[in-house]
MDTraj code that builds the backbone (N, CA, C; nanometers):
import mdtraj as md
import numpy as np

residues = "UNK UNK UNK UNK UNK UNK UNK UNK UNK UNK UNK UNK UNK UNK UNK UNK UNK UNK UNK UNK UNK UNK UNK UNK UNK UNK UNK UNK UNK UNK UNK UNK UNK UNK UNK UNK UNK UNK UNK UNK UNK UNK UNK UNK UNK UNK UNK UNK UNK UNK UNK UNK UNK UNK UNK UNK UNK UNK UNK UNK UNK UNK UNK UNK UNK UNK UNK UNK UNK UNK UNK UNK UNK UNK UNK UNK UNK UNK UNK UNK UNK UNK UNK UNK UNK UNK UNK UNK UNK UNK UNK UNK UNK UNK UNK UNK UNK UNK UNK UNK UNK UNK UNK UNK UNK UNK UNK UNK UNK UNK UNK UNK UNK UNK UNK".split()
xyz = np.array([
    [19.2788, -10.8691, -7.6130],
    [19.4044, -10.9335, -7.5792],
    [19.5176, -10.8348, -7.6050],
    [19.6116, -10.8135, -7.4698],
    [19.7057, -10.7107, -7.5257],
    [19.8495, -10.7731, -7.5721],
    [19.9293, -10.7361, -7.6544],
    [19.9732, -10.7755, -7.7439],
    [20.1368, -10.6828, -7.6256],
    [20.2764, -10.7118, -7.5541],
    [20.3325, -10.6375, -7.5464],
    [20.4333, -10.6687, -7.5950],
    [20.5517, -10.5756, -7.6431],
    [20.6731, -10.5712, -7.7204],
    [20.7332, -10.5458, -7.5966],
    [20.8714, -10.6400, -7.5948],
    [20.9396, -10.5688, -7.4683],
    [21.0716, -10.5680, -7.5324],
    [21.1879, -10.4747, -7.4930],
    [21.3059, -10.4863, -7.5370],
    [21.4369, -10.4233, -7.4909],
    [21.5211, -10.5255, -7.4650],
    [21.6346, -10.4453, -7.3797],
    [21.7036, -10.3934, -7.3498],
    [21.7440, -10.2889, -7.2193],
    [21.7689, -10.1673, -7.2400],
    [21.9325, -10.1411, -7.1590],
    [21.8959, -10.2354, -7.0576],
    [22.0262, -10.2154, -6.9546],
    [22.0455, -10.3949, -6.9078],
    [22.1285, -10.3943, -6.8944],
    [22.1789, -10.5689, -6.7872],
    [22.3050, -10.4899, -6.7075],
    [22.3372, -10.5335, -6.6211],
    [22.4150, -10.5439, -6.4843],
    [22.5887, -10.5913, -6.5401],
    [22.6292, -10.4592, -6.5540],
    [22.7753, -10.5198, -6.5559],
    [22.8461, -10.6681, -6.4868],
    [22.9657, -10.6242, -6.4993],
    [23.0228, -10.7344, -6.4664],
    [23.0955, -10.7493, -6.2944],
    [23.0647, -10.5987, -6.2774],
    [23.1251, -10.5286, -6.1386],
    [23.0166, -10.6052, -6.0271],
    [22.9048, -10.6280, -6.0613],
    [22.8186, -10.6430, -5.9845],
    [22.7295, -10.5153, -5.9613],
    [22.7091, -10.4096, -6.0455],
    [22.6203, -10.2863, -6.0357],
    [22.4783, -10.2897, -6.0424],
    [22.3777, -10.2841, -5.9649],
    [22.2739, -10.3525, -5.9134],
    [22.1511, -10.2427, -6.0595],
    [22.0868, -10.3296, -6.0925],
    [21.9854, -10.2337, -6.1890],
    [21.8385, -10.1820, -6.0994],
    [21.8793, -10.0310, -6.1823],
    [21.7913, -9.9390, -6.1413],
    [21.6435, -9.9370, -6.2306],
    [21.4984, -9.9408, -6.2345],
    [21.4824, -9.9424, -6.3676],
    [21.4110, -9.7748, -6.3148],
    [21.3610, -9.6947, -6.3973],
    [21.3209, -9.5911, -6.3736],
    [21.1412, -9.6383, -6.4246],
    [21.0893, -9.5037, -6.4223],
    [20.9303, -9.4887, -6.4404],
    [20.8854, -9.5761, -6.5616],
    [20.9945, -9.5547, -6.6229],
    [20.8948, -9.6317, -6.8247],
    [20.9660, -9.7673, -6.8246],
    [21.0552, -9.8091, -6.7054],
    [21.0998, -9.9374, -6.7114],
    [21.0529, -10.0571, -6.6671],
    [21.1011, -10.1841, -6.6890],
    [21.0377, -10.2826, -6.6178],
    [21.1585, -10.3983, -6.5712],
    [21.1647, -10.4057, -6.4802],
    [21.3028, -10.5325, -6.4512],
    [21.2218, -10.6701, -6.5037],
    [21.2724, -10.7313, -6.5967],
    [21.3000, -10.8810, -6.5963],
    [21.3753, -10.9200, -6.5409],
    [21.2789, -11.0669, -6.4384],
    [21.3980, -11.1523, -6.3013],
    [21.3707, -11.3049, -6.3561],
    [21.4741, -11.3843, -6.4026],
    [21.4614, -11.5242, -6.4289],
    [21.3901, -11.5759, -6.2806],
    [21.2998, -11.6667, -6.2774],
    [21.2976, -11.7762, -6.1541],
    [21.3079, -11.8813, -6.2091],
    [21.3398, -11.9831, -6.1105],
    [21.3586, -12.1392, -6.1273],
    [21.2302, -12.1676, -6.0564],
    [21.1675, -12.3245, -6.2102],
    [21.0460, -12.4037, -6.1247],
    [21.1027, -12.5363, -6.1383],
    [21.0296, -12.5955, -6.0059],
    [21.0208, -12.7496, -6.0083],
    [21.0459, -12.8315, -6.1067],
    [20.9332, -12.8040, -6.1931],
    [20.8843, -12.8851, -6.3082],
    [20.9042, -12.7589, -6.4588],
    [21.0369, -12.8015, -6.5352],
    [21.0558, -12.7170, -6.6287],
    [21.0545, -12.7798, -6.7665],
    [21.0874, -12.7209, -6.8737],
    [21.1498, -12.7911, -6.9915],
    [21.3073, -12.8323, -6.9954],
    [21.3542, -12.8545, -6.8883],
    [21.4854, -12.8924, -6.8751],
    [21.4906, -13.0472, -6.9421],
    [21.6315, -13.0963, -7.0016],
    [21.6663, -13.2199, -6.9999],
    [21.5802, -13.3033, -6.9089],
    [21.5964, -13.3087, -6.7797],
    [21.5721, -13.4133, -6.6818],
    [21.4570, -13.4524, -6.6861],
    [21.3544, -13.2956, -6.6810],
    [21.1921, -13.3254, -6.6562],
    [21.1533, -13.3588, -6.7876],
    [21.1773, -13.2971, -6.8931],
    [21.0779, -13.2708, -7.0017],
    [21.0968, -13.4189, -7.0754],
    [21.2096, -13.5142, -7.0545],
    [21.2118, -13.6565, -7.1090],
    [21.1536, -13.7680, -7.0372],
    [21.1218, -13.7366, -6.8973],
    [21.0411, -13.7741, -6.7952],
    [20.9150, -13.8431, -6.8774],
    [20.8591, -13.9260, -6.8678],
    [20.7070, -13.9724, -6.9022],
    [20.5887, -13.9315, -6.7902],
    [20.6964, -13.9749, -6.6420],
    [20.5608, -13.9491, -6.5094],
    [20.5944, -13.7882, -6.4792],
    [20.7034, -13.7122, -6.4907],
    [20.7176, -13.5678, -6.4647],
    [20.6343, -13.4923, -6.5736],
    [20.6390, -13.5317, -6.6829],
    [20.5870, -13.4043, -6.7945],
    [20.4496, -13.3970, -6.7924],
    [20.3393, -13.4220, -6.7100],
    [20.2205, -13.3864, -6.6435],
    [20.2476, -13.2498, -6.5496],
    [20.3250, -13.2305, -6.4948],
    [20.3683, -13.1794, -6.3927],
    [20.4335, -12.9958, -6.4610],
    [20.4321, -12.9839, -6.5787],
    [20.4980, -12.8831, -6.6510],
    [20.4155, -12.8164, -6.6744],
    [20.4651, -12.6605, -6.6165],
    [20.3554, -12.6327, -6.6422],
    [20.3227, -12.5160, -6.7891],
    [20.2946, -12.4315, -6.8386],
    [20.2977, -12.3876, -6.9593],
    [20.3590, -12.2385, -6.9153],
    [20.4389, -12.2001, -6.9995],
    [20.5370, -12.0347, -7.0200],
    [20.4256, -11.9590, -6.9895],
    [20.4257, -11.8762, -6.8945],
    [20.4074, -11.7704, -6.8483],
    [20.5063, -11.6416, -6.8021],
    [20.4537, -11.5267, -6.7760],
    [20.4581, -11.3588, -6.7227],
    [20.4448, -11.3585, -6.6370],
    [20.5320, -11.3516, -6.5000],
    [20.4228, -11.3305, -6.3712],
    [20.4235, -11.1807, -6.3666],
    [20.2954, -11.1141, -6.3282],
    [20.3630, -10.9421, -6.3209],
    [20.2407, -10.8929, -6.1953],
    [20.2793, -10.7757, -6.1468],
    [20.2400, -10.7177, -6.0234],
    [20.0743, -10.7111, -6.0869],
    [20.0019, -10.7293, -6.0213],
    [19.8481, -10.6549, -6.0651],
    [19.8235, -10.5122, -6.0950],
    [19.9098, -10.4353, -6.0189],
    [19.8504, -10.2927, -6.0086],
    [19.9406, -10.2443, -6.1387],
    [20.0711, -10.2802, -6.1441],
    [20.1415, -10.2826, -6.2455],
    [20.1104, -10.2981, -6.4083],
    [20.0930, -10.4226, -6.3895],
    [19.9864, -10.4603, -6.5306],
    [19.8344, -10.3518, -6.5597],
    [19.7575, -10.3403, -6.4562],
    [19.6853, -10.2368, -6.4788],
    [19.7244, -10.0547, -6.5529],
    [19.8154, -10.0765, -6.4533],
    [19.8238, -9.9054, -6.5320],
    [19.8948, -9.9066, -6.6831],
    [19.9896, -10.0548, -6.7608],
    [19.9708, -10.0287, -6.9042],
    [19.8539, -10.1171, -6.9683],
    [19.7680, -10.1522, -6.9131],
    [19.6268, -10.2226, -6.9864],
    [19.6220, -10.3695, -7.0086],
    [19.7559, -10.4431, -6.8970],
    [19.7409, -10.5550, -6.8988],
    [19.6557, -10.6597, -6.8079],
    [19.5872, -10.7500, -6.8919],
    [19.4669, -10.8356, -6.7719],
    [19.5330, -10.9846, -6.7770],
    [19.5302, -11.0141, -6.6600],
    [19.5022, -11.1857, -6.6902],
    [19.4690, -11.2503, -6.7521],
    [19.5470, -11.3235, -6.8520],
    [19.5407, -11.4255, -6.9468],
    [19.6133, -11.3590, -7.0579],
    [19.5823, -11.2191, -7.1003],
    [19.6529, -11.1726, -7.1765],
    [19.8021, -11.2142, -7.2170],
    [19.8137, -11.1668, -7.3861],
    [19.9428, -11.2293, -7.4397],
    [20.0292, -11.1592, -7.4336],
    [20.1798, -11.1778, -7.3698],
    [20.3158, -11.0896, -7.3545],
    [20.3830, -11.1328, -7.4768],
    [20.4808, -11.0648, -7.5116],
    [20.5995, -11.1379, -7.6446],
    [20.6885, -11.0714, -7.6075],
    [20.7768, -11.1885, -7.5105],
    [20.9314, -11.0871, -7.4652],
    [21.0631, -11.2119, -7.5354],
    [21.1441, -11.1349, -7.6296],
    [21.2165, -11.1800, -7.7163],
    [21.1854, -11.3229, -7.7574],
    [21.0681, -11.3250, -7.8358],
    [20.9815, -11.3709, -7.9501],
    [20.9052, -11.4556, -7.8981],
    [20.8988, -11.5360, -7.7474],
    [20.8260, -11.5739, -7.6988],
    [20.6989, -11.5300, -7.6242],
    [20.5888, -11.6147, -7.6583],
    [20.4203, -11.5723, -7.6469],
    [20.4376, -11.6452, -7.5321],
    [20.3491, -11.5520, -7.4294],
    [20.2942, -11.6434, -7.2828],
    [20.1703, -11.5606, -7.2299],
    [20.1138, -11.6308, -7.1303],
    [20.0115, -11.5688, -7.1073],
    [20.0553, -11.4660, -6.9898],
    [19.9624, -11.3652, -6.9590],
    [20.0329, -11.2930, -6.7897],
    [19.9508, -11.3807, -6.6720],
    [20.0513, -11.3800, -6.6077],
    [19.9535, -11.4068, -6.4908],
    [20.0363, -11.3128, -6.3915],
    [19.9214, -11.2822, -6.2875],
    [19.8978, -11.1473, -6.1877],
    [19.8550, -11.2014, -6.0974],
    [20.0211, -11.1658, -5.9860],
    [20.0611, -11.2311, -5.8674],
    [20.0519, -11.0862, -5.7963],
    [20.0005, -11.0825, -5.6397],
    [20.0190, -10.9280, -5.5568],
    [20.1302, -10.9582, -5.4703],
    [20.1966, -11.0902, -5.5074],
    [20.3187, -11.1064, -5.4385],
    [20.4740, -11.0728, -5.4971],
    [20.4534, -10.9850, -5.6745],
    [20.5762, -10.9864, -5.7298],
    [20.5281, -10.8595, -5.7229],
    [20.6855, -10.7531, -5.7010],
    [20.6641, -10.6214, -5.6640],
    [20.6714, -10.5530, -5.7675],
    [20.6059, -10.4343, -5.7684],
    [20.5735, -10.3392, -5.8516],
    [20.6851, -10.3082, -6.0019],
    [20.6446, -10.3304, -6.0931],
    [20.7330, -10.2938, -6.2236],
    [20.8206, -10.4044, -6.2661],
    [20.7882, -10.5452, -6.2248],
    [20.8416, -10.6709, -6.2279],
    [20.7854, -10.7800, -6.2849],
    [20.8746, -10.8333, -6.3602],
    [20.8085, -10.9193, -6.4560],
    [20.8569, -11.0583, -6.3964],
    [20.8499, -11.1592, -6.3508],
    [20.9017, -11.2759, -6.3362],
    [20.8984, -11.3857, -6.4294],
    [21.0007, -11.4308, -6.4833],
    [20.9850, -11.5080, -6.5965],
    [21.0663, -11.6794, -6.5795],
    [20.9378, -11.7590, -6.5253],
    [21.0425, -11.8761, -6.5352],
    [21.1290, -11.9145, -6.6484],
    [21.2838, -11.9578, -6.6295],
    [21.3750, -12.0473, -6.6841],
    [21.3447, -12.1510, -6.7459],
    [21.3636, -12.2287, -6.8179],
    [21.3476, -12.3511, -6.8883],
    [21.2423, -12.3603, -6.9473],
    [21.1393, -12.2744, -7.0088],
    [21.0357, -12.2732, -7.0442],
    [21.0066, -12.1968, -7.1818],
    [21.1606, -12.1612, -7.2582],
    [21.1262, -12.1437, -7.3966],
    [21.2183, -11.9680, -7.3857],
    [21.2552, -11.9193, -7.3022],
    [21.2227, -11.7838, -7.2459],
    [21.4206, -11.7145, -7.2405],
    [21.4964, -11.6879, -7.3331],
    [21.6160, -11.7056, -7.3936],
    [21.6745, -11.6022, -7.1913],
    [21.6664, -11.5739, -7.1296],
    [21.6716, -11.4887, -7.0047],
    [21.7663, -11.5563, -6.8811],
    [21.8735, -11.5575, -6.8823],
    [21.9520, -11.6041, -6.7688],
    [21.9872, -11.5194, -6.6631],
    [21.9619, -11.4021, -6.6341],
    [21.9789, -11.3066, -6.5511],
    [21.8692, -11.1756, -6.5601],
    [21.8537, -11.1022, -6.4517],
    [21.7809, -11.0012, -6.4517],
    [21.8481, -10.8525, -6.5658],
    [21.7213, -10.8145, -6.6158],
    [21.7722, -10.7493, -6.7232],
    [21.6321, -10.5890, -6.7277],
    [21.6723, -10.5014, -6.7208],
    [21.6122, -10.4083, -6.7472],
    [21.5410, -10.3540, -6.8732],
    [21.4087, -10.3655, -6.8785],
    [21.3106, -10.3616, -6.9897],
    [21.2791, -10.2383, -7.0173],
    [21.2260, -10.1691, -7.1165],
    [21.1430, -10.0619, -7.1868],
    [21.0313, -10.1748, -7.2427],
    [20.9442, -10.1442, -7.1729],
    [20.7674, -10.2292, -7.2637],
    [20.7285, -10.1326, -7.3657],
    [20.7042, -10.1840, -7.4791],
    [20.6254, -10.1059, -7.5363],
    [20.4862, -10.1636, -7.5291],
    [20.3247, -10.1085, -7.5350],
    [20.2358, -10.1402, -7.5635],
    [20.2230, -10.1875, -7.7011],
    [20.1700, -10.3021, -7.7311],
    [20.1241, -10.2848, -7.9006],
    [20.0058, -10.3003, -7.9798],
])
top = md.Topology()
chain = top.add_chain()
for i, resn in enumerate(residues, 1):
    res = top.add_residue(resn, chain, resSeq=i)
    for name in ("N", "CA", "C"):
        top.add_atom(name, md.element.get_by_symbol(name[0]), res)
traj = md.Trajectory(xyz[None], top)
């Protein structure tokens, strides 16, 4: 089980200056789901079936070249999730749903460490 430290390096002014990440970087991108830990759903009785558990989404080939597999455990600012490995999120990208424990309101430029 790989264990990763992630921690941040750059966020996007206020100008609107678009982030670059380079070779040892990784962009974190908030997404929005359906079914979250928000107010609305998570007090729900018939919605909170429907929630689904904090996850990583990250590129496959990506995750491969630092030694990450499916199911494996991420820890990006103190939250544990599992990865899951989509060939639809592009290379060096982490997708991290919103409302799911995950402190991330905007895209933010990472340094991973392995641990």
């Amino acid at each position: 089980m790989a264990l990763a430290a992630i921690t941040p390096s750059v966020s996007p002014d206020e100008k609107g200056e678009s982030l670059h990440p380079d070779e040892s970087q990784w962009l974190l991108v908030p997404i929005t789901r359906l079914y979250d830990l928000g107010i609305t759903v998570a007090t729900s009785a018939l919605l909170q079936p429907h929630i689904g558990a904090a996850s990583f989404i990250v590129n496959p080939q990506s995750a491969k070249s630092i030694g990450i597999q499916s199911g494996d455990m991420l820890k990006v600012n103190g939250l544990e999730a599992k990865a899951v490995l989509d060939e639809t999120v592009p290379a060096s990208v982490i997708l991290v749903p919103r409302s799911m424990g995950t402190p991330i309101t905007r895209p933010v430029v990472f340094k991973m460490n392995v641990a």
